[in-house]
N, CA and C atoms as an extended XYZ file, in Angstrom:
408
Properties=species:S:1:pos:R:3:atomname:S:1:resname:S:1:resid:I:1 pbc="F F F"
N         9.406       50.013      -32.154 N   UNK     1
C         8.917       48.847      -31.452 CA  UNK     1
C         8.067       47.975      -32.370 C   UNK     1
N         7.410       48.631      -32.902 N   UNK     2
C         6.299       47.853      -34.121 CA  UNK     2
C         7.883       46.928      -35.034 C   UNK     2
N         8.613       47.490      -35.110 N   UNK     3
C         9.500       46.554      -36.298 CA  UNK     3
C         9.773       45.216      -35.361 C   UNK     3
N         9.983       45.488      -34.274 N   UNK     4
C        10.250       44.113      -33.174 CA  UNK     4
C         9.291       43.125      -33.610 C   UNK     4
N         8.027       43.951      -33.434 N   UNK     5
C         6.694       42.657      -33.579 CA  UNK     5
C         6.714       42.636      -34.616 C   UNK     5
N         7.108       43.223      -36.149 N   UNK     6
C         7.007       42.481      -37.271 CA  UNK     6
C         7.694       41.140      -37.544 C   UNK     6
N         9.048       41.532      -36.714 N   UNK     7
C        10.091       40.772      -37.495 CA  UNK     7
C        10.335       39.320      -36.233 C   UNK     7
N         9.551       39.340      -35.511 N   UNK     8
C         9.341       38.580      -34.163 CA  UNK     8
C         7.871       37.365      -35.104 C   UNK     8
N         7.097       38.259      -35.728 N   UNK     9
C         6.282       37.382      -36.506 CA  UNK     9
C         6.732       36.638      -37.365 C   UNK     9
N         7.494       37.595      -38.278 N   UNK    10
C         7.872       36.561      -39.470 CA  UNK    10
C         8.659       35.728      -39.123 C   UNK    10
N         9.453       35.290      -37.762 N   UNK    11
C        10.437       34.087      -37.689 CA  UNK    11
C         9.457       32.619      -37.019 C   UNK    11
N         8.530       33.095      -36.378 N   UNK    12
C         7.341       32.225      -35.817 CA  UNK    12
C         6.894       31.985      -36.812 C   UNK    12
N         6.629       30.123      -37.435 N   UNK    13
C         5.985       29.200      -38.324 CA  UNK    13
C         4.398       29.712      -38.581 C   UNK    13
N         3.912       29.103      -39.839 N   UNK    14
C         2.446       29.439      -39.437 CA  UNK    14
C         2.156       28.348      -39.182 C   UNK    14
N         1.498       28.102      -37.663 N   UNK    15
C         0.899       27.001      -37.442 CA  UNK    15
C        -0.207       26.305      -38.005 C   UNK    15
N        -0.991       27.420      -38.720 N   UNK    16
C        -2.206       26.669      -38.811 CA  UNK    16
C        -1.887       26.362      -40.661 C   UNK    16
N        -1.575       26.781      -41.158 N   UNK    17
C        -1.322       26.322      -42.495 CA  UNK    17
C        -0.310       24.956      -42.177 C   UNK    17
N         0.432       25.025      -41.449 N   UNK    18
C         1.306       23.441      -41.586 CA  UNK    18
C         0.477       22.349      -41.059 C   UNK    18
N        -0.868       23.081      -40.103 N   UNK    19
C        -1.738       22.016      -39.715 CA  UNK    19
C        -2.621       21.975      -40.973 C   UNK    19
N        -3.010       22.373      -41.702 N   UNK    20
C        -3.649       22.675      -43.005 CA  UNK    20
C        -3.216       21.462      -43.681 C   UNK    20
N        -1.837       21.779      -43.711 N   UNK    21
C        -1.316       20.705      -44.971 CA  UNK    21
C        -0.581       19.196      -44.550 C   UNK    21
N        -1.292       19.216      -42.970 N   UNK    22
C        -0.660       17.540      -42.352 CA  UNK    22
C        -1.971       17.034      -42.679 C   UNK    22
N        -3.077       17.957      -42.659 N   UNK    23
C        -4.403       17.172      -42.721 CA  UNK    23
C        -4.873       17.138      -44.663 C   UNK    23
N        -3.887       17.717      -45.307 N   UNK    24
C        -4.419       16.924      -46.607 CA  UNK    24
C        -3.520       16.215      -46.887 C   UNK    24
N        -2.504       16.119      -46.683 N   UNK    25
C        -1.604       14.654      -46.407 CA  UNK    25
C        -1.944       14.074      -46.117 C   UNK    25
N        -2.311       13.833      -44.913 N   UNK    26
C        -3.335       12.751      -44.337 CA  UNK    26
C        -4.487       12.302      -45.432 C   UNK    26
N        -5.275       13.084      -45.582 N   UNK    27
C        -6.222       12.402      -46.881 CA  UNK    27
C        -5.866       11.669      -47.736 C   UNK    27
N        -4.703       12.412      -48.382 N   UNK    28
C        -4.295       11.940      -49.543 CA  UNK    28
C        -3.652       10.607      -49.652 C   UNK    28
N        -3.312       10.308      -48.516 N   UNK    29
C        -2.242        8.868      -48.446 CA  UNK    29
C        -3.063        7.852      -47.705 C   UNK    29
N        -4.393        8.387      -47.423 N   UNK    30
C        -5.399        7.092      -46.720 CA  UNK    30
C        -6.307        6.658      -47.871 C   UNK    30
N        -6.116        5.504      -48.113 N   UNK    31
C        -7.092        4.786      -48.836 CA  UNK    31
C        -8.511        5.750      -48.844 C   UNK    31
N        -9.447        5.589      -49.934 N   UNK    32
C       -10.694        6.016      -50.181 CA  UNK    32
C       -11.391        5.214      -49.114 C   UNK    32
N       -11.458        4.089      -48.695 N   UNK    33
C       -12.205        3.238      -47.765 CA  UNK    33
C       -12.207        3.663      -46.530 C   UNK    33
N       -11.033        3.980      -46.262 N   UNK    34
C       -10.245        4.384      -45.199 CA  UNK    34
C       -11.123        5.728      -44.264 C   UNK    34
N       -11.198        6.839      -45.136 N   UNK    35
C       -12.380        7.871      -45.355 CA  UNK    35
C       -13.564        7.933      -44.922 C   UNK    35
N       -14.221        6.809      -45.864 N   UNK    36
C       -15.708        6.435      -45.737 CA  UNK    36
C       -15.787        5.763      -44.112 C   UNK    36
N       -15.433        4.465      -43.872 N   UNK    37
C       -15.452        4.188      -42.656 CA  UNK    37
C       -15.062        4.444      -41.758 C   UNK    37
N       -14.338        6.118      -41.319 N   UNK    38
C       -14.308        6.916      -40.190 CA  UNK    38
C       -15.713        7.719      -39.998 C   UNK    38
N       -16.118        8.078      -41.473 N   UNK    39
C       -17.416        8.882      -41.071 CA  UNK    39
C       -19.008        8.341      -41.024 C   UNK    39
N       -18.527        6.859      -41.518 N   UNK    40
C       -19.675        5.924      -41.253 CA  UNK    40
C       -19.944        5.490      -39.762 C   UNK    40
N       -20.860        5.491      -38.993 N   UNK    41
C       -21.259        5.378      -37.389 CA  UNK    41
C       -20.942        3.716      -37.289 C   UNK    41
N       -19.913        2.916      -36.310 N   UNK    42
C       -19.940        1.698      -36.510 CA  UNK    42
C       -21.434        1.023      -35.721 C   UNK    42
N       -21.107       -0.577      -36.747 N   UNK    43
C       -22.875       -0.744      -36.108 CA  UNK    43
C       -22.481       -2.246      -35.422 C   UNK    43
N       -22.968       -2.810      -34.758 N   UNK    44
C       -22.550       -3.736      -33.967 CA  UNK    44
C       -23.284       -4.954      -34.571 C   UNK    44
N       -23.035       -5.987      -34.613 N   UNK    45
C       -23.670       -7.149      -35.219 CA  UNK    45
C       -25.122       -7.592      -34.771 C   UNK    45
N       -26.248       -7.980      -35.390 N   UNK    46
C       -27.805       -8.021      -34.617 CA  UNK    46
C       -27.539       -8.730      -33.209 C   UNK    46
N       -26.753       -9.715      -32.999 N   UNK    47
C       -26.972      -10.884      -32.257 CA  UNK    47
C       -26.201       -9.942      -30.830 C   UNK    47
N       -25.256       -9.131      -31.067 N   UNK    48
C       -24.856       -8.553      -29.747 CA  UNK    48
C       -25.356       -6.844      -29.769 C   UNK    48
N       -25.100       -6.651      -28.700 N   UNK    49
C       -26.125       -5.149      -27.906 CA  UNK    49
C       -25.063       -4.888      -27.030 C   UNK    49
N       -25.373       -3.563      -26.902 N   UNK    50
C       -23.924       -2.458      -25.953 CA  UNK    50
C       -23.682       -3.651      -24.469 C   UNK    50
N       -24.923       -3.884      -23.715 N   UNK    51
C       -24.383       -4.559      -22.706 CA  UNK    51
C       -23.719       -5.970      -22.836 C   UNK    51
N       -23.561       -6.416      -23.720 N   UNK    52
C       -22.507       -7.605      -24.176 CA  UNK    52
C       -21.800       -7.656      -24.474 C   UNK    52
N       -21.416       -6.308      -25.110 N   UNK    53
C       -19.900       -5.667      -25.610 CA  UNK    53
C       -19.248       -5.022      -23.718 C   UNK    53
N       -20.149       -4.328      -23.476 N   UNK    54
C       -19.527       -4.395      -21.659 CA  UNK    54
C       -19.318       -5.423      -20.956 C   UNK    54
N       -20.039       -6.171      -21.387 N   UNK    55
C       -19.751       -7.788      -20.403 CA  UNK    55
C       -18.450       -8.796      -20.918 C   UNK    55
N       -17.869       -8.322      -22.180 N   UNK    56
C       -17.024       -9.150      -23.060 CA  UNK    56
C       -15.468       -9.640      -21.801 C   UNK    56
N       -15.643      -10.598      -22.627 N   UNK    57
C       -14.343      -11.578      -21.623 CA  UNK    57
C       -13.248      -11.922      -22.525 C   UNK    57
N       -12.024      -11.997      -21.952 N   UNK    58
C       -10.928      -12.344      -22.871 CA  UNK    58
C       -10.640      -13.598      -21.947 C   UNK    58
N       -10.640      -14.381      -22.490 N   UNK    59
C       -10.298      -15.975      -21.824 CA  UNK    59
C        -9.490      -15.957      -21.280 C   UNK    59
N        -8.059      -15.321      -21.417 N   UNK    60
C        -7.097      -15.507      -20.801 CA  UNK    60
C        -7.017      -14.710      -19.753 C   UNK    60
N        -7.361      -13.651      -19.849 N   UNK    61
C        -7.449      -12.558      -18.939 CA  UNK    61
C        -8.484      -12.794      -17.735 C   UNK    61
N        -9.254      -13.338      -18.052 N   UNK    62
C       -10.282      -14.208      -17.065 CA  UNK    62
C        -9.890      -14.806      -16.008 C   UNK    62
N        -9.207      -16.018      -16.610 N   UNK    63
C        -8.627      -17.060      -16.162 CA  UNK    63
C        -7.578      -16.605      -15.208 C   UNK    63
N        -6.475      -15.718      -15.380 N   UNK    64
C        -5.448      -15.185      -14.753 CA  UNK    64
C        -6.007      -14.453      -13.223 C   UNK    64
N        -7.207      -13.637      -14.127 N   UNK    65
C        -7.725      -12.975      -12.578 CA  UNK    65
C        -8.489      -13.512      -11.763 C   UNK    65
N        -9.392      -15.029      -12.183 N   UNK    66
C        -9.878      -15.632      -11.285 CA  UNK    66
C        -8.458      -15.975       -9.968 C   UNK    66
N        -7.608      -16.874      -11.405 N   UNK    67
C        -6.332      -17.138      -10.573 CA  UNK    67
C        -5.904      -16.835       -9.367 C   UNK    67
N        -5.714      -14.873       -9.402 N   UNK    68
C        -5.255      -14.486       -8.866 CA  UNK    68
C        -6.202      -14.175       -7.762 C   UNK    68
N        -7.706      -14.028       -7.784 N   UNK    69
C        -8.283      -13.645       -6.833 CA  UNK    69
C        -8.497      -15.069       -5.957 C   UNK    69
N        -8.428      -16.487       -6.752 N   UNK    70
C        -8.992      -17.519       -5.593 CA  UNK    70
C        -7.020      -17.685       -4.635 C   UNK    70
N        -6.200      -17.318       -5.453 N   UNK    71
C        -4.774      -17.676       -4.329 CA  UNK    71
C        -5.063      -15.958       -3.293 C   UNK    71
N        -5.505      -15.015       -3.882 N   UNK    72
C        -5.509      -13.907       -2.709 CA  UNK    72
C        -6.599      -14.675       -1.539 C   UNK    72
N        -7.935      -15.132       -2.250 N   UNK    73
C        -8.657      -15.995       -0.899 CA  UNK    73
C        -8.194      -17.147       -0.418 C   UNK    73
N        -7.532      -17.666       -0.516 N   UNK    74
C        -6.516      -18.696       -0.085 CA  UNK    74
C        -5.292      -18.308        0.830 C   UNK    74
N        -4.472      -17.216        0.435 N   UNK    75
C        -3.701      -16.485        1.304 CA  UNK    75
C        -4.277      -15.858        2.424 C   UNK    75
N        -5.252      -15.562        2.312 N   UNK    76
C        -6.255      -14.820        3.450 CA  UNK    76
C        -6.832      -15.799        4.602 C   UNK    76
N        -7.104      -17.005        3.554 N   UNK    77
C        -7.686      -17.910        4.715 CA  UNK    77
C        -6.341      -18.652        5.612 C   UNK    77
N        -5.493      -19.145        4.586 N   UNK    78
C        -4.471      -19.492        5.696 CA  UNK    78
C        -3.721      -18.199        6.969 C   UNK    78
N        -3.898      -16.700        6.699 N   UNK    79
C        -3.415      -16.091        7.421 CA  UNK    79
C        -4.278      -16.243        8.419 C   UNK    79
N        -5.667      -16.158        7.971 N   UNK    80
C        -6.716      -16.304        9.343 CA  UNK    80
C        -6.578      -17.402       10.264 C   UNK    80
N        -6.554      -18.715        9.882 N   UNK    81
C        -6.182      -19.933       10.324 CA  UNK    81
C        -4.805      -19.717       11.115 C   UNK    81
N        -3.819      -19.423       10.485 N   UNK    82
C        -2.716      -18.972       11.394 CA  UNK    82
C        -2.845      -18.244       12.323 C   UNK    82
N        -3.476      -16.785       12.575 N   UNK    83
C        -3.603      -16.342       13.435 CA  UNK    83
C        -4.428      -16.630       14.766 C   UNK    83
N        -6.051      -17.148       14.226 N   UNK    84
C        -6.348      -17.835       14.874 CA  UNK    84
C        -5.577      -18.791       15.847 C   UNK    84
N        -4.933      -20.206       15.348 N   UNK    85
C        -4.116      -21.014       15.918 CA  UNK    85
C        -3.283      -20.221       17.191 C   UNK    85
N        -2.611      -19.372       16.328 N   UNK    86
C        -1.470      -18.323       17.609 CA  UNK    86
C        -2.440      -18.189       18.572 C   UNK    86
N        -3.422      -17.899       18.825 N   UNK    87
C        -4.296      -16.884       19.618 CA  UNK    87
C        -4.452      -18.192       20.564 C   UNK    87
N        -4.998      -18.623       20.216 N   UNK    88
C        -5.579      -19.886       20.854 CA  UNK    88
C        -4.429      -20.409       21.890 C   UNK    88
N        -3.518      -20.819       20.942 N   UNK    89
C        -1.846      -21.284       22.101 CA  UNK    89
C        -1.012      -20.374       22.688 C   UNK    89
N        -1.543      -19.076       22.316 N   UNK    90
C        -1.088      -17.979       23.471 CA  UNK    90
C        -1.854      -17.858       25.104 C   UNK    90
N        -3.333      -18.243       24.438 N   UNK    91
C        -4.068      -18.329       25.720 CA  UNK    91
C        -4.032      -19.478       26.589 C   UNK    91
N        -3.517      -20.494       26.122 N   UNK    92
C        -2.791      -21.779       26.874 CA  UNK    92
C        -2.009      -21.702       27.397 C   UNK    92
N        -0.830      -21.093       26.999 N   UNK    93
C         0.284      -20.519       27.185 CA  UNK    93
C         0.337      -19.589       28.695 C   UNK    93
N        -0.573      -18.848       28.807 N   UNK    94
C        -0.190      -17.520       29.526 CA  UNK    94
C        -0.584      -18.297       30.681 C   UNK    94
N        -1.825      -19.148       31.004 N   UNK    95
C        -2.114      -20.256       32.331 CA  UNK    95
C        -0.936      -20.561       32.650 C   UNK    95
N        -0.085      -21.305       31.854 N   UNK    96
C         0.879      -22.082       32.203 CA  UNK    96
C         2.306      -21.243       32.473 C   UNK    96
N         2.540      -20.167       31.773 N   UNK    97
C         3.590      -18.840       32.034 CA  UNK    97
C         3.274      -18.343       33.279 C   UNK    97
N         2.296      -18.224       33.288 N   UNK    98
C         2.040      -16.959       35.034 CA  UNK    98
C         2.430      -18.149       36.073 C   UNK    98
N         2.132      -19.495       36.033 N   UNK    99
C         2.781      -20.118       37.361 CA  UNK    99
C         4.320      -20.870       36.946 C   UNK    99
N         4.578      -20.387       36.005 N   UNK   100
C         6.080      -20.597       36.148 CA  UNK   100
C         7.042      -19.065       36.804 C   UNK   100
N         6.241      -18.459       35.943 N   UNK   101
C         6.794      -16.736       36.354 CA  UNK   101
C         6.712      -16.421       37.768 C   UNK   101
N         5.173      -16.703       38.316 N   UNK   102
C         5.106      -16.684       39.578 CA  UNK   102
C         6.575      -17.347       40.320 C   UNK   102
N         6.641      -18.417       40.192 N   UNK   103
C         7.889      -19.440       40.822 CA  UNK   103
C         9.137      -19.047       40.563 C   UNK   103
N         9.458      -18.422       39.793 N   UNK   104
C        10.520      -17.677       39.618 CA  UNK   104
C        11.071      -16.728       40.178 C   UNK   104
N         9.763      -15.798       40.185 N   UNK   105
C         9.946      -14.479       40.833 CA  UNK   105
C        10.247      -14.790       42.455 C   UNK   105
N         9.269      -16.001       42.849 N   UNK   106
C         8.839      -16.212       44.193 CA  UNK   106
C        10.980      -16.609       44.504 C   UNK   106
N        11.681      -17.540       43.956 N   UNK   107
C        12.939      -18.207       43.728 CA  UNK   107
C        13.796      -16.766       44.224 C   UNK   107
N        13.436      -15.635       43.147 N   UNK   108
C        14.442      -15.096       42.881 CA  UNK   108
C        14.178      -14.240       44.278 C   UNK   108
N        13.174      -13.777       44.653 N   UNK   109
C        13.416      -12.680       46.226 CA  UNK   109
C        13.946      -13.578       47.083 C   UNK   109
N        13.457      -14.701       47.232 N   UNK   110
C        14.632      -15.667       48.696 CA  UNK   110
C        15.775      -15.300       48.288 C   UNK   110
N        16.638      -15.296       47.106 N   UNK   111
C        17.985      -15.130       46.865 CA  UNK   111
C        18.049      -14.063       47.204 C   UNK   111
N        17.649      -12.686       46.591 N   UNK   112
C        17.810      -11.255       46.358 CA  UNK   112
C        16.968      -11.152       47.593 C   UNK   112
N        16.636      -11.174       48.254 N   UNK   113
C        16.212      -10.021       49.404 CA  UNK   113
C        17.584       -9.775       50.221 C   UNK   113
N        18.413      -11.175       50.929 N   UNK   114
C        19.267      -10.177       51.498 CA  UNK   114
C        19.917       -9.031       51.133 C   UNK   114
N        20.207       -9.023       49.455 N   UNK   115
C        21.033       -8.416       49.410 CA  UNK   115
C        20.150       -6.733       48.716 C   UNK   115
N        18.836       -6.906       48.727 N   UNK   116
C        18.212       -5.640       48.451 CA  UNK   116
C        17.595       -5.402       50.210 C   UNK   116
N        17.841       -5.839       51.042 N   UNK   117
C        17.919       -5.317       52.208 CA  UNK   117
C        19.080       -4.274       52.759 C   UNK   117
N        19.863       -5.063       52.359 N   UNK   118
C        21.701       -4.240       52.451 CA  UNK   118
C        21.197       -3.235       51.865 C   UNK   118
N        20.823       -3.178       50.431 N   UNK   119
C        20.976       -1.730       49.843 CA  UNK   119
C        20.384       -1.124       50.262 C   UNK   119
N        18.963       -1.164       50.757 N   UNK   120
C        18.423       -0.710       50.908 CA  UNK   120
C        18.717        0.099       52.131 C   UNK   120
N        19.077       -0.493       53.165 N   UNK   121
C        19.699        0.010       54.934 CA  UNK   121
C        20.991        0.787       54.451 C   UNK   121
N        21.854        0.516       53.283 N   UNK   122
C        22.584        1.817       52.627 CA  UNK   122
C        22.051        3.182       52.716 C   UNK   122
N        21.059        2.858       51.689 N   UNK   123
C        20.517        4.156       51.001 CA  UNK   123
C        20.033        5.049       52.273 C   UNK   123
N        19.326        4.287       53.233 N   UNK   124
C        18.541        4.951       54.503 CA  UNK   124
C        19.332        5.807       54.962 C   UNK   124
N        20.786        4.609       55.466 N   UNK   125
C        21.772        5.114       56.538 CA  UNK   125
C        22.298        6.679       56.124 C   UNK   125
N        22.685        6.383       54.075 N   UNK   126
C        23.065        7.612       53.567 CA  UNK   126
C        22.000        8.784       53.815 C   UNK   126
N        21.178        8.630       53.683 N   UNK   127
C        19.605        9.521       53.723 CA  UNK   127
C        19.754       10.430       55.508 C   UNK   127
N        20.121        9.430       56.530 N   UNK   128
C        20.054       10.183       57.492 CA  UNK   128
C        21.448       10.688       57.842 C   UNK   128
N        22.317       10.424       57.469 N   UNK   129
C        23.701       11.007       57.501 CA  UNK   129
C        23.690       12.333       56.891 C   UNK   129
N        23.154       12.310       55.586 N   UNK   130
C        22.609       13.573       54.812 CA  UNK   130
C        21.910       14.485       55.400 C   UNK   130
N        21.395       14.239       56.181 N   UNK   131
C        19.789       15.004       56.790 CA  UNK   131
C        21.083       15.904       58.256 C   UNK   131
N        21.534       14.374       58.815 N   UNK   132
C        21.638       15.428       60.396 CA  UNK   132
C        23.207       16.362       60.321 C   UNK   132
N        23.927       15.844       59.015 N   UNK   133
C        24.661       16.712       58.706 CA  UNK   133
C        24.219       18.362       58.179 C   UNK   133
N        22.851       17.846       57.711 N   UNK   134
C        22.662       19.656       57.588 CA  UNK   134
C        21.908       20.570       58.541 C   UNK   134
N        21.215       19.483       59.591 N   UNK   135
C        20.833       20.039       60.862 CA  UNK   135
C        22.013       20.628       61.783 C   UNK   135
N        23.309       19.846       61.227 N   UNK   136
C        23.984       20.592       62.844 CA  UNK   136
C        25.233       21.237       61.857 C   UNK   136
């Protein structure tokens, strides 16, 4: 079993020597400057300070998102305005719907009652036909 794990080792790379030798490659092909000013701490110019580097603006990028935030408040206000409006001429609306509806409804039973009377003296007649047929 030990020969398994020998020969199981020797086909596995050595990792850390090939990482060994990406990192003096690396040295070797970066400029000397290159070097120095990774391990030099960067320093920021006198006139700006960390919170001005947080506050920094890209003009264009500015501009785009004002853009976009004054048409989102613009879309918002016309939806409000719209909805509003609806609301308003729905409640006009429904005064003037309920006495048409009323008149309608009132229209439609003069027509329809005779004939939901009929059905109705049907259904009864069937109801007691049903009944005294199972009394006798």
């Amino acid at each position: 079993m030990t020969d398994n794990k020998d020969s199981a080792n020797e086909r596995k790379p050595d990792y850390d020597g090939i990482l060994d030798d990406l990192y003096s490659l690396q040295k070797n092909l970066l400029p000397a400057t290159a070097n120095t000013a990774e391990d030099a701490p960067v320093e920021l110019p006198e006139d700006q300070s960390d919170e001005d580097i947080d506050s920094l603006e890209i003009p264009i990028l500015t501009e785009s998102l004002n853009q976009e935030i004054d048409s989102e408040h613009q879309a918002r206000k016309i939806f409000d305005e719209a909805q509003h409006h609806l609301f308003e001429k729905s409640d006009a609306k429904s005064a003037i719907d309920d006495a048409k509806i009323n008149a309608i409804v009132s229209k439609l039973m003069v027509r329809m009652r005779p004939k939901v009377e009929q059905l109705l003296r049907e259904k009864i007649r069937a109801k007691v036909i049903e009944r005294f047929n199972r009394e006798h």
